[in-house]
BAZATOR-65026 format. One line per field, with one value per atom (N, C-alpha, C): residue number from 0; x, y, z; atom name; chain. Coordinates in pm, 1 decimal, m for minus. Layout:
# BAZATOR-65026
resi = c(NUM_...) .
u = c(X_...) .
v = c(Y_...) .
w = c(Z_...) .
name = c(CA_...) .
chain = c(A_...) .
//
This chain:
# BAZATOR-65026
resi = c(0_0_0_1_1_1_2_2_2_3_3_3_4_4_4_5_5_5_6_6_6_7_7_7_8_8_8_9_9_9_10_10_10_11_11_11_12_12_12_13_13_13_14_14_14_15_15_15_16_16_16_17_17_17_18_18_18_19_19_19_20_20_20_21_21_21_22_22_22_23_23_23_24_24_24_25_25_25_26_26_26_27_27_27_28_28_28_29_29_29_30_30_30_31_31_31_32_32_32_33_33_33_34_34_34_35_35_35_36_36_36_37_37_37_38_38_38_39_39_39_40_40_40_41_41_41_42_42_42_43_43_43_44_44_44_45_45_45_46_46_46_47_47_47_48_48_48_49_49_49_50_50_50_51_51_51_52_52_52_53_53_53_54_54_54_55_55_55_56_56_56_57_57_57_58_58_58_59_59_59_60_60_60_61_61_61_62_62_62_63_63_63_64_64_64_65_65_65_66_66_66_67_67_67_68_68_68_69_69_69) .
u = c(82.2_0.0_86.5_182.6_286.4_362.5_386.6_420.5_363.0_265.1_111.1_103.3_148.2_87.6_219.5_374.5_423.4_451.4_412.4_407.8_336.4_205.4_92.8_130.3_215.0_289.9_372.0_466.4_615.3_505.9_448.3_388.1_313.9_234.6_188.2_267.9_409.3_519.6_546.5_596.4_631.6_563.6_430.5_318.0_334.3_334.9_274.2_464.0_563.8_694.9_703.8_644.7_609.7_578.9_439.5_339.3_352.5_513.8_549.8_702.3_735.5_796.4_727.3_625.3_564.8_457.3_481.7_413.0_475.8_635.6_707.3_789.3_777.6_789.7_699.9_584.0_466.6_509.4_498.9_480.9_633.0_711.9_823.3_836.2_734.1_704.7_587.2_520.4_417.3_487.2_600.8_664.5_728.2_817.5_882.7_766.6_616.5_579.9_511.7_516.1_489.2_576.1_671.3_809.9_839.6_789.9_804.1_657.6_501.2_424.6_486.4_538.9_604.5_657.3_741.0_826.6_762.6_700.7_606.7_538.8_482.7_388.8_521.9_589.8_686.2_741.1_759.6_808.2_672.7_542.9_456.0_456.5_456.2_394.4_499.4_680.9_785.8_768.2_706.6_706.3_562.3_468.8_313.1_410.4_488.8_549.9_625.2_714.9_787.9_665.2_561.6_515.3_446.9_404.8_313.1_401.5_586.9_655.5_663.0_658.5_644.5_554.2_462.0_312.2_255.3_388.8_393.1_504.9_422.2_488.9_615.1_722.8_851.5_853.6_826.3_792.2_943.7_945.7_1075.8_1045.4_962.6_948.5_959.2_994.3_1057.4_919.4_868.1_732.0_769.3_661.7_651.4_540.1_476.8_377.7_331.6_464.1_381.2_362.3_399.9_373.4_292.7_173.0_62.3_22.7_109.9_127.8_245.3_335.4_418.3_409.3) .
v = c(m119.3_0.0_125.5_97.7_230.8_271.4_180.0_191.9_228.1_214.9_250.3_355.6_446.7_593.0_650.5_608.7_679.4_681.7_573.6_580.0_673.9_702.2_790.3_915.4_966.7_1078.0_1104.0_1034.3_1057.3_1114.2_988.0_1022.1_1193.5_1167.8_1382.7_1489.9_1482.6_1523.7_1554.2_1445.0_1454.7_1544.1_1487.5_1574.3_1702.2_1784.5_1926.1_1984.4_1897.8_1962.6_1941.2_1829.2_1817.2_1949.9_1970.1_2099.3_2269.9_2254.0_2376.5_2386.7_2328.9_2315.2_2362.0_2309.3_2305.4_2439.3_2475.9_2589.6_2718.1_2697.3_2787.1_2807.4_2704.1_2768.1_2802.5_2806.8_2911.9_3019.7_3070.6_3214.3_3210.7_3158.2_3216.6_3278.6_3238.2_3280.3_3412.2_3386.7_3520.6_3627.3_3593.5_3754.5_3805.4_3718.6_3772.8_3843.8_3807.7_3901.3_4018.9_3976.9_4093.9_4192.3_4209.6_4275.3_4354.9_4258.6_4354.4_4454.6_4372.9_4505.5_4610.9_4609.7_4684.8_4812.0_4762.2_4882.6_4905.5_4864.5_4948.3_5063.2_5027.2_5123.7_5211.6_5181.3_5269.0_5359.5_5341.7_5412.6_5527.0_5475.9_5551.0_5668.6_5640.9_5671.5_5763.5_5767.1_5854.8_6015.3_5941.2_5999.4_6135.2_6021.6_6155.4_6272.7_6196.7_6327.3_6438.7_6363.7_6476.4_6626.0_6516.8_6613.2_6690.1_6621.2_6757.7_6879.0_6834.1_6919.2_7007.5_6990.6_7084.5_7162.7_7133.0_7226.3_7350.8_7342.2_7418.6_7521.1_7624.3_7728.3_7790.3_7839.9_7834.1_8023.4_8051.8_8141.5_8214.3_8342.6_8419.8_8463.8_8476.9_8528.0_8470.7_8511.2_8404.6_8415.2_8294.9_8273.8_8343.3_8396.4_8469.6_8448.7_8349.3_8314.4_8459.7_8534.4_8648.5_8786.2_8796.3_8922.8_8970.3_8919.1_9043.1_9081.0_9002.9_9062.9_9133.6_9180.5_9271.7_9425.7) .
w = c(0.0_0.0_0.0_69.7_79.1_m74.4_m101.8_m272.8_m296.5_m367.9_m470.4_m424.9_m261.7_m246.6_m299.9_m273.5_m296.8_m455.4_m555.7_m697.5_m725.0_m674.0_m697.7_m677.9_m571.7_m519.9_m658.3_m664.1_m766.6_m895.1_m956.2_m1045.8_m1067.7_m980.4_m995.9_m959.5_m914.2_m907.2_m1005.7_m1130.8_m1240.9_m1352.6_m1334.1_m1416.9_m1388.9_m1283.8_m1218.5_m1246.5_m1326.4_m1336.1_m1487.6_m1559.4_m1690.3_m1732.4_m1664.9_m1703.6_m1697.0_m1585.8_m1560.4_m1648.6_m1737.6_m1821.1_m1977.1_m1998.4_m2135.3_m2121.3_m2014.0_m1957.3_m2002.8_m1955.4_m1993.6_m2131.7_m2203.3_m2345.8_m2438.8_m2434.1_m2407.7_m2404.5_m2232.4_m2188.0_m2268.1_m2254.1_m2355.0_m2520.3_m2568.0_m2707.1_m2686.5_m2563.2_m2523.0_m2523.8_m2448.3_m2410.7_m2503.4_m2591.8_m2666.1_m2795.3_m2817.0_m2900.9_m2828.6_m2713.4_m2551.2_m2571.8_m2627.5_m2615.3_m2717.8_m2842.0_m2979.5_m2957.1_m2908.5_m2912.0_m2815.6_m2712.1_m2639.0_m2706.3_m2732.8_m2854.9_m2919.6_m3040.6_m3102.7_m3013.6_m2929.8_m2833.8_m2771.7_m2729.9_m2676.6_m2784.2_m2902.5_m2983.3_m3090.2_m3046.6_m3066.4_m2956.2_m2847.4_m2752.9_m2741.8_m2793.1_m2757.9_m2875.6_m3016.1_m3133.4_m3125.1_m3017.2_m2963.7_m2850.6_m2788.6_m2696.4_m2720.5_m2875.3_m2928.5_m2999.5_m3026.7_m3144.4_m3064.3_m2892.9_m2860.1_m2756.6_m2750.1_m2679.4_m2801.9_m2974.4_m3031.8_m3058.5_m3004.1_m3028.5_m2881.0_m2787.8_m2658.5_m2677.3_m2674.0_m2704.2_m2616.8_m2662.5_m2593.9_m2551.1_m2395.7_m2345.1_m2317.2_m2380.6_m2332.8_m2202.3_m2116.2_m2036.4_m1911.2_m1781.1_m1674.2_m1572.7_m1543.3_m1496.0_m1347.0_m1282.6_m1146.8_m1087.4_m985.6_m976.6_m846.0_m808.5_m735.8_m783.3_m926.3_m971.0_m908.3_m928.9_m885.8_m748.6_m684.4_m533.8_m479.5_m544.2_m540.9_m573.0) .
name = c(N_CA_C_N_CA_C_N_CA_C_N_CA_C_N_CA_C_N_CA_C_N_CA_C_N_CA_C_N_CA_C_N_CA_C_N_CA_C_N_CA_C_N_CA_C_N_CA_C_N_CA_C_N_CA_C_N_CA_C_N_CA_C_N_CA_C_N_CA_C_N_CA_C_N_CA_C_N_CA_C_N_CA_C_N_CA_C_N_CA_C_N_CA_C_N_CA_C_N_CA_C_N_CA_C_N_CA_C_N_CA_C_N_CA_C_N_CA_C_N_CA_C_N_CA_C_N_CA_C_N_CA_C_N_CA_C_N_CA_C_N_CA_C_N_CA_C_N_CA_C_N_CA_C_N_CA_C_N_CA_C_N_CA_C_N_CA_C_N_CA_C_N_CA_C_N_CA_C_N_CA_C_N_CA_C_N_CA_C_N_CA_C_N_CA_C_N_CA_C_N_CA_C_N_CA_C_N_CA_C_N_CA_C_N_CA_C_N_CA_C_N_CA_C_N_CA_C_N_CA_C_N_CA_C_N_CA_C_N_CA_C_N_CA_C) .
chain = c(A_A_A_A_A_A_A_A_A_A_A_A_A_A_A_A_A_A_A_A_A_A_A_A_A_A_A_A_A_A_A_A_A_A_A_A_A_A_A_A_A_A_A_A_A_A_A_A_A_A_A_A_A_A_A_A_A_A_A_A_A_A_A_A_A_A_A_A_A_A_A_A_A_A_A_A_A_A_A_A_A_A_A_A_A_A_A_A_A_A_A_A_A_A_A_A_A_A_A_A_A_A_A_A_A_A_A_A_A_A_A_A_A_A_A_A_A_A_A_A_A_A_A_A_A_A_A_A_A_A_A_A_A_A_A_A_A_A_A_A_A_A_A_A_A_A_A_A_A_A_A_A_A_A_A_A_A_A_A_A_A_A_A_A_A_A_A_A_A_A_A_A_A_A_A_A_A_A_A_A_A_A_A_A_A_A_A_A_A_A_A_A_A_A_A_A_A_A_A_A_A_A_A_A_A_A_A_A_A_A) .
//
């Protein structure tokens, strides 16, 4: 009887290390197209920041938030 539990043991051992194996070359092919949308989006997302630091107007004037209390 002690066999048969510990065969039964080993055995779903194996499986639940099988499964976390075949598991991870998977999420391994996930990330890596995880990674390219990444960049894409990162390189959108760098190209919207340039264009809207060019659309803010470049002030000669030196900000004074107490002018008008002086």
């Amino acid at each position: 009887m002690r066999a048969l539990v510990a065969t039964i043991a080993m055995v779903l051992l194996i499986l639940s290390a099988y499964a976390q194996v075949t598991e991870g070359e998977k999420g391994r092919k996930h990330r890596d197209a995880q990674r390219t949308e990444d960049r894409a989006k990162k390189k959108a997302d760098e190209k919207a920041y340039e264009d809207a630091l060019k659309s803010v107007p470049i002030s000669n004037e030196k900000s004074d938030p107490w002018k008008s209390m002086r």
